[in-house]
C-alpha positions as CSV (number, residue, x, y, z in Angstrom):
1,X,0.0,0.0,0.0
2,X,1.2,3.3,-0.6
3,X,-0.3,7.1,-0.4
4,X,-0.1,9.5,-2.6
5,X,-1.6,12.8,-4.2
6,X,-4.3,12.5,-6.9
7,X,-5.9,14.7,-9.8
8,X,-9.5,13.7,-11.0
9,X,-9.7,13.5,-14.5
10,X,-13.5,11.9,-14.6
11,X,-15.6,9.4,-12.8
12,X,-17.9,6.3,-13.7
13,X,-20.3,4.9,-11.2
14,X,-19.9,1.5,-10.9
15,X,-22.8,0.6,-8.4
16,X,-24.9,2.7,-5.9
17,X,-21.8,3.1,-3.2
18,X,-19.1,3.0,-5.6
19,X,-17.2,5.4,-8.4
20,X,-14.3,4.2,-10.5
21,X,-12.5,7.7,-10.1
22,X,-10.1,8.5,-13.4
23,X,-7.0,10.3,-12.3
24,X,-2.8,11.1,-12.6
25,X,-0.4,10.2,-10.0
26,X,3.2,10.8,-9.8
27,X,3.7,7.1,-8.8
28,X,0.3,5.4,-10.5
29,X,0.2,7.4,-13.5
30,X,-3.3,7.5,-15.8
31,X,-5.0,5.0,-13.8
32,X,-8.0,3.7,-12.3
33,X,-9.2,3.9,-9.0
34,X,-12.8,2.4,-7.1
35,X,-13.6,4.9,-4.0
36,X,-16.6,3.5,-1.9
37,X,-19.6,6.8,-1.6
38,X,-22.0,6.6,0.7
39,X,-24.5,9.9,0.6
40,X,-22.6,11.8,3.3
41,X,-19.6,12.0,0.6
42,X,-19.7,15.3,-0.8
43,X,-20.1,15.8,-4.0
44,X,-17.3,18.3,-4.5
45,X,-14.8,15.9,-3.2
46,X,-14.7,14.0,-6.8
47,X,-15.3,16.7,-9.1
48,X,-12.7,17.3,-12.1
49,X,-9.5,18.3,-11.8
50,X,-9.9,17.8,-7.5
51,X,-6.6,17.3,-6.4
52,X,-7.1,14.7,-3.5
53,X,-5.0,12.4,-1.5
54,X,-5.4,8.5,-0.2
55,X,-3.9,5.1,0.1
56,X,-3.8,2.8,-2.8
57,X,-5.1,-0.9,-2.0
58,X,-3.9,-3.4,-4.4
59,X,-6.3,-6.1,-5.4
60,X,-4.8,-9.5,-5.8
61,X,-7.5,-10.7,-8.4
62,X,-8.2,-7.5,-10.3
63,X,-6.1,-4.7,-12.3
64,X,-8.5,-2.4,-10.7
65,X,-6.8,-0.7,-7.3
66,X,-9.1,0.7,-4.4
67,X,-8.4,4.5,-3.2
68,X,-9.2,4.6,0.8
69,X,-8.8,7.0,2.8
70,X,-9.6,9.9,0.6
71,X,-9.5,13.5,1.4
72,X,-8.9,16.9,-0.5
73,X,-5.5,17.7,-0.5
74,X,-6.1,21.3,-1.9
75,X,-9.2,23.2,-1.6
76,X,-10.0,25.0,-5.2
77,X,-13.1,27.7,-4.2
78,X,-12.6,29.5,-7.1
79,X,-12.4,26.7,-9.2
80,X,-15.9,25.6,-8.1
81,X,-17.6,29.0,-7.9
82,X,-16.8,31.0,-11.1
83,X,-18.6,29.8,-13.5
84,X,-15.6,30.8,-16.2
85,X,-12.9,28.2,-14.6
86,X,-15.6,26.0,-13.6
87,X,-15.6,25.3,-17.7
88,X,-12.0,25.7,-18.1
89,X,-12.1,22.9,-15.6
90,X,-13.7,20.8,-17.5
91,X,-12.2,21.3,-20.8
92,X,-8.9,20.3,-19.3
93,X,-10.4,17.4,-17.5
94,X,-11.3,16.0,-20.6
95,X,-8.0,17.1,-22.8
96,X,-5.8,15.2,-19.8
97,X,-8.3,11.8,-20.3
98,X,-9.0,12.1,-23.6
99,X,-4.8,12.6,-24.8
100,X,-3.0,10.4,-21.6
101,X,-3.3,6.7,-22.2
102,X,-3.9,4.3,-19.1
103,X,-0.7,3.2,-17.5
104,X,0.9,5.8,-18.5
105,X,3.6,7.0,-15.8
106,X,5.2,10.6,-15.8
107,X,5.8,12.4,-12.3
108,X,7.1,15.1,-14.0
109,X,3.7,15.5,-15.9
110,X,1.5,15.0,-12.6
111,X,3.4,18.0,-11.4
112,X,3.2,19.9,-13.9
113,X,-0.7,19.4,-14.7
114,X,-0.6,19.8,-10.6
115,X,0.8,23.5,-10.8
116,X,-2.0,24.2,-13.4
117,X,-5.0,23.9,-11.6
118,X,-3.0,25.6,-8.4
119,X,-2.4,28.4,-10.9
120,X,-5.8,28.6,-12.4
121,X,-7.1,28.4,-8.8
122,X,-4.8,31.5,-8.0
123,X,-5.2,33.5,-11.2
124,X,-7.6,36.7,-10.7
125,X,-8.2,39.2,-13.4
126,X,-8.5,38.0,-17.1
127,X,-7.7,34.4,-17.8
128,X,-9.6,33.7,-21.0
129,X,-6.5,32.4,-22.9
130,X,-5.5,30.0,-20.0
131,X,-6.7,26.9,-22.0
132,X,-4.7,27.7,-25.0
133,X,-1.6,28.1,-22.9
134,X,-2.4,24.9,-21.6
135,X,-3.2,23.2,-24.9
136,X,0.4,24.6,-26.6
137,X,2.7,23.5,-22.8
138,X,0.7,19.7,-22.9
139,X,2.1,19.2,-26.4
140,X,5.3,20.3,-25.1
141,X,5.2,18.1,-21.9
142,X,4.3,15.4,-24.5
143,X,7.7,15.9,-26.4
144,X,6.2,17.8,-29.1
145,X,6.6,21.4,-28.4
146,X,4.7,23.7,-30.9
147,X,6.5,26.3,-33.4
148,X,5.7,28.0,-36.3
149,X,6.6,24.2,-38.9
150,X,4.5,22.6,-37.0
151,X,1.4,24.5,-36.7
152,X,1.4,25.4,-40.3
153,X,-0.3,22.4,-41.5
154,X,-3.1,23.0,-38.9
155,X,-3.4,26.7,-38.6
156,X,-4.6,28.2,-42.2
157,X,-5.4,32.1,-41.7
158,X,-4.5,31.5,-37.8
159,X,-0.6,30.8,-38.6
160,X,0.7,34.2,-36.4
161,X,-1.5,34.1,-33.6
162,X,-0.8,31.1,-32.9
163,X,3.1,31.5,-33.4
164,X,2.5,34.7,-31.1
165,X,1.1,32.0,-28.5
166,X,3.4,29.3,-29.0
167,X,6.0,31.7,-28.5
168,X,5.1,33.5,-25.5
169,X,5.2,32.8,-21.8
170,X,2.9,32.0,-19.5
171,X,2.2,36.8,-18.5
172,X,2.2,37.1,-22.2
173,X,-0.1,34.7,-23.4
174,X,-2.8,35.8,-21.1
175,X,-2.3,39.6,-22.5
176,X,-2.8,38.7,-26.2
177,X,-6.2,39.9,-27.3
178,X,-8.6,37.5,-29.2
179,X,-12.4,37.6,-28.8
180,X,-14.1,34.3,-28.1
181,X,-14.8,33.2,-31.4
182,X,-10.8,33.3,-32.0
183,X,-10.0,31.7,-29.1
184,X,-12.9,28.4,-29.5
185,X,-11.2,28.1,-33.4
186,X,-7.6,28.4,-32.0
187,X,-8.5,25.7,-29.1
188,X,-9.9,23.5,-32.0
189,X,-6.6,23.6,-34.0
190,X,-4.7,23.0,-31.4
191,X,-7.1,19.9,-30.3
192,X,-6.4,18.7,-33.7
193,X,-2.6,19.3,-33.9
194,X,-2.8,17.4,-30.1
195,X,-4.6,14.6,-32.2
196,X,-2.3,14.3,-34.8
197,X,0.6,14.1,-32.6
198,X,-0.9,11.6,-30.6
199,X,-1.3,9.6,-33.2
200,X,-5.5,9.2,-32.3
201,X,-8.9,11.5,-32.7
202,X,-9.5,13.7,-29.4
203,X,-12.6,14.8,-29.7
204,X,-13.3,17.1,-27.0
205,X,-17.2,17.9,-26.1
206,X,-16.8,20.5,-23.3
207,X,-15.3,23.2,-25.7
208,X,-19.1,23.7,-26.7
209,X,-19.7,25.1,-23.1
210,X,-16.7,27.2,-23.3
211,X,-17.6,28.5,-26.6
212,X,-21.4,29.2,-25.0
213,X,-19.5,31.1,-22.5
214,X,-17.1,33.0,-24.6
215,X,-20.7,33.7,-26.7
């Protein structure tokens, strides 16, 4: 048994007092965990991108590991109550289980995904173009960083801006001005350049409610 830090990319119930909860480890990697509910658990405490912590139980005749123990590790209020990173949330939710494949072990990437939703948590002010930033440092964290000979078969009329993104740092990426129509088409090339990289379709449904947001 071991204990570790967790980030929830998803959930599937399995039966009335039980959740297979999808998530990223440093140790475990993409994997697989069953919690047991009950309905004192709070909701909130298995919501996308929670970053909680527990003990793994191994299970001698199934691949499928318990979580016990399980408590939040970080509490993310803003996260939860603005309705803006409440679907940024979610988007990156399902990027992370949509592009990761299960088993797939990377402490460096748990960490990194881990100062993300800290930072979002943090961030005040305008962070419309957080998910783009996120979208061009994954493909970098996945050994494919993004420049201008890359995007070019994915980007069309979109080519500079999103050289101007790819380029800039985390300040200056925030600061460039696009309008939400912009920013929903550069999220879809970059989804698409992810895909291609990846060498499988992401198809990502929650961009639809950032795009309703973004109006």
């Amino acid at each position: 048994m071991s204990c570790g830090e967790f980030i929830i990319l998803g959930s599937t119930k399995l039966k009335e007092n039980a959740l297979v909860l999808h998530t990223i480890s440093a140790e475990w990697g993409r994997r697989g965990f069953v919690v047991n509910v009950s309905r004192k658990t709070s909701g909130a405490l298995y919501q996308i991108l929670s970053i909680i912590d527990g003990e793994v139980v191994p299970n001698p005749r199934s691949e499928l590991y318990r979580l016990r123990g399980v408590g939040t590790a970080y509490p993310l209020t803003s996260l939860r109550t603005d309705m803006r990173k409440s679907a940024i949330t979610m988007f990156l939710g399902e990027v992370l289980y949509r592009t990761l494949t299960e088993g797939m072990v990377d402490s460096a990437l748990f960490e990194w995904c881990k100062a993300c939703v800290l930072t979002l948590e943090e961030l005040r002010g305008d962070f419309s173009n957080f998910h783009l930033w996120f979208l061009k440092e994954l493909a970098s964290q996945l050994g494919f960083k993004a420049d201008r000979d890359t995007l070019t078969p994915f980007a069309s009329e979109r080519l500079d801006v999103l050289c101007e993104i790819a380029g800039s740092d985390f300040a200056s990426c925030m600061m460039i001005p696009l309008n939400g129509s912009v920013r929903s088409e550069l999220a879809s090339i970059l989804i698409r350049y992810l895909s291609f990289h990846c060498d499988r379709q992401i198809d990502i449904r929650s961009l639809s409610v950032l795009q309703a947001l973004e109006g």
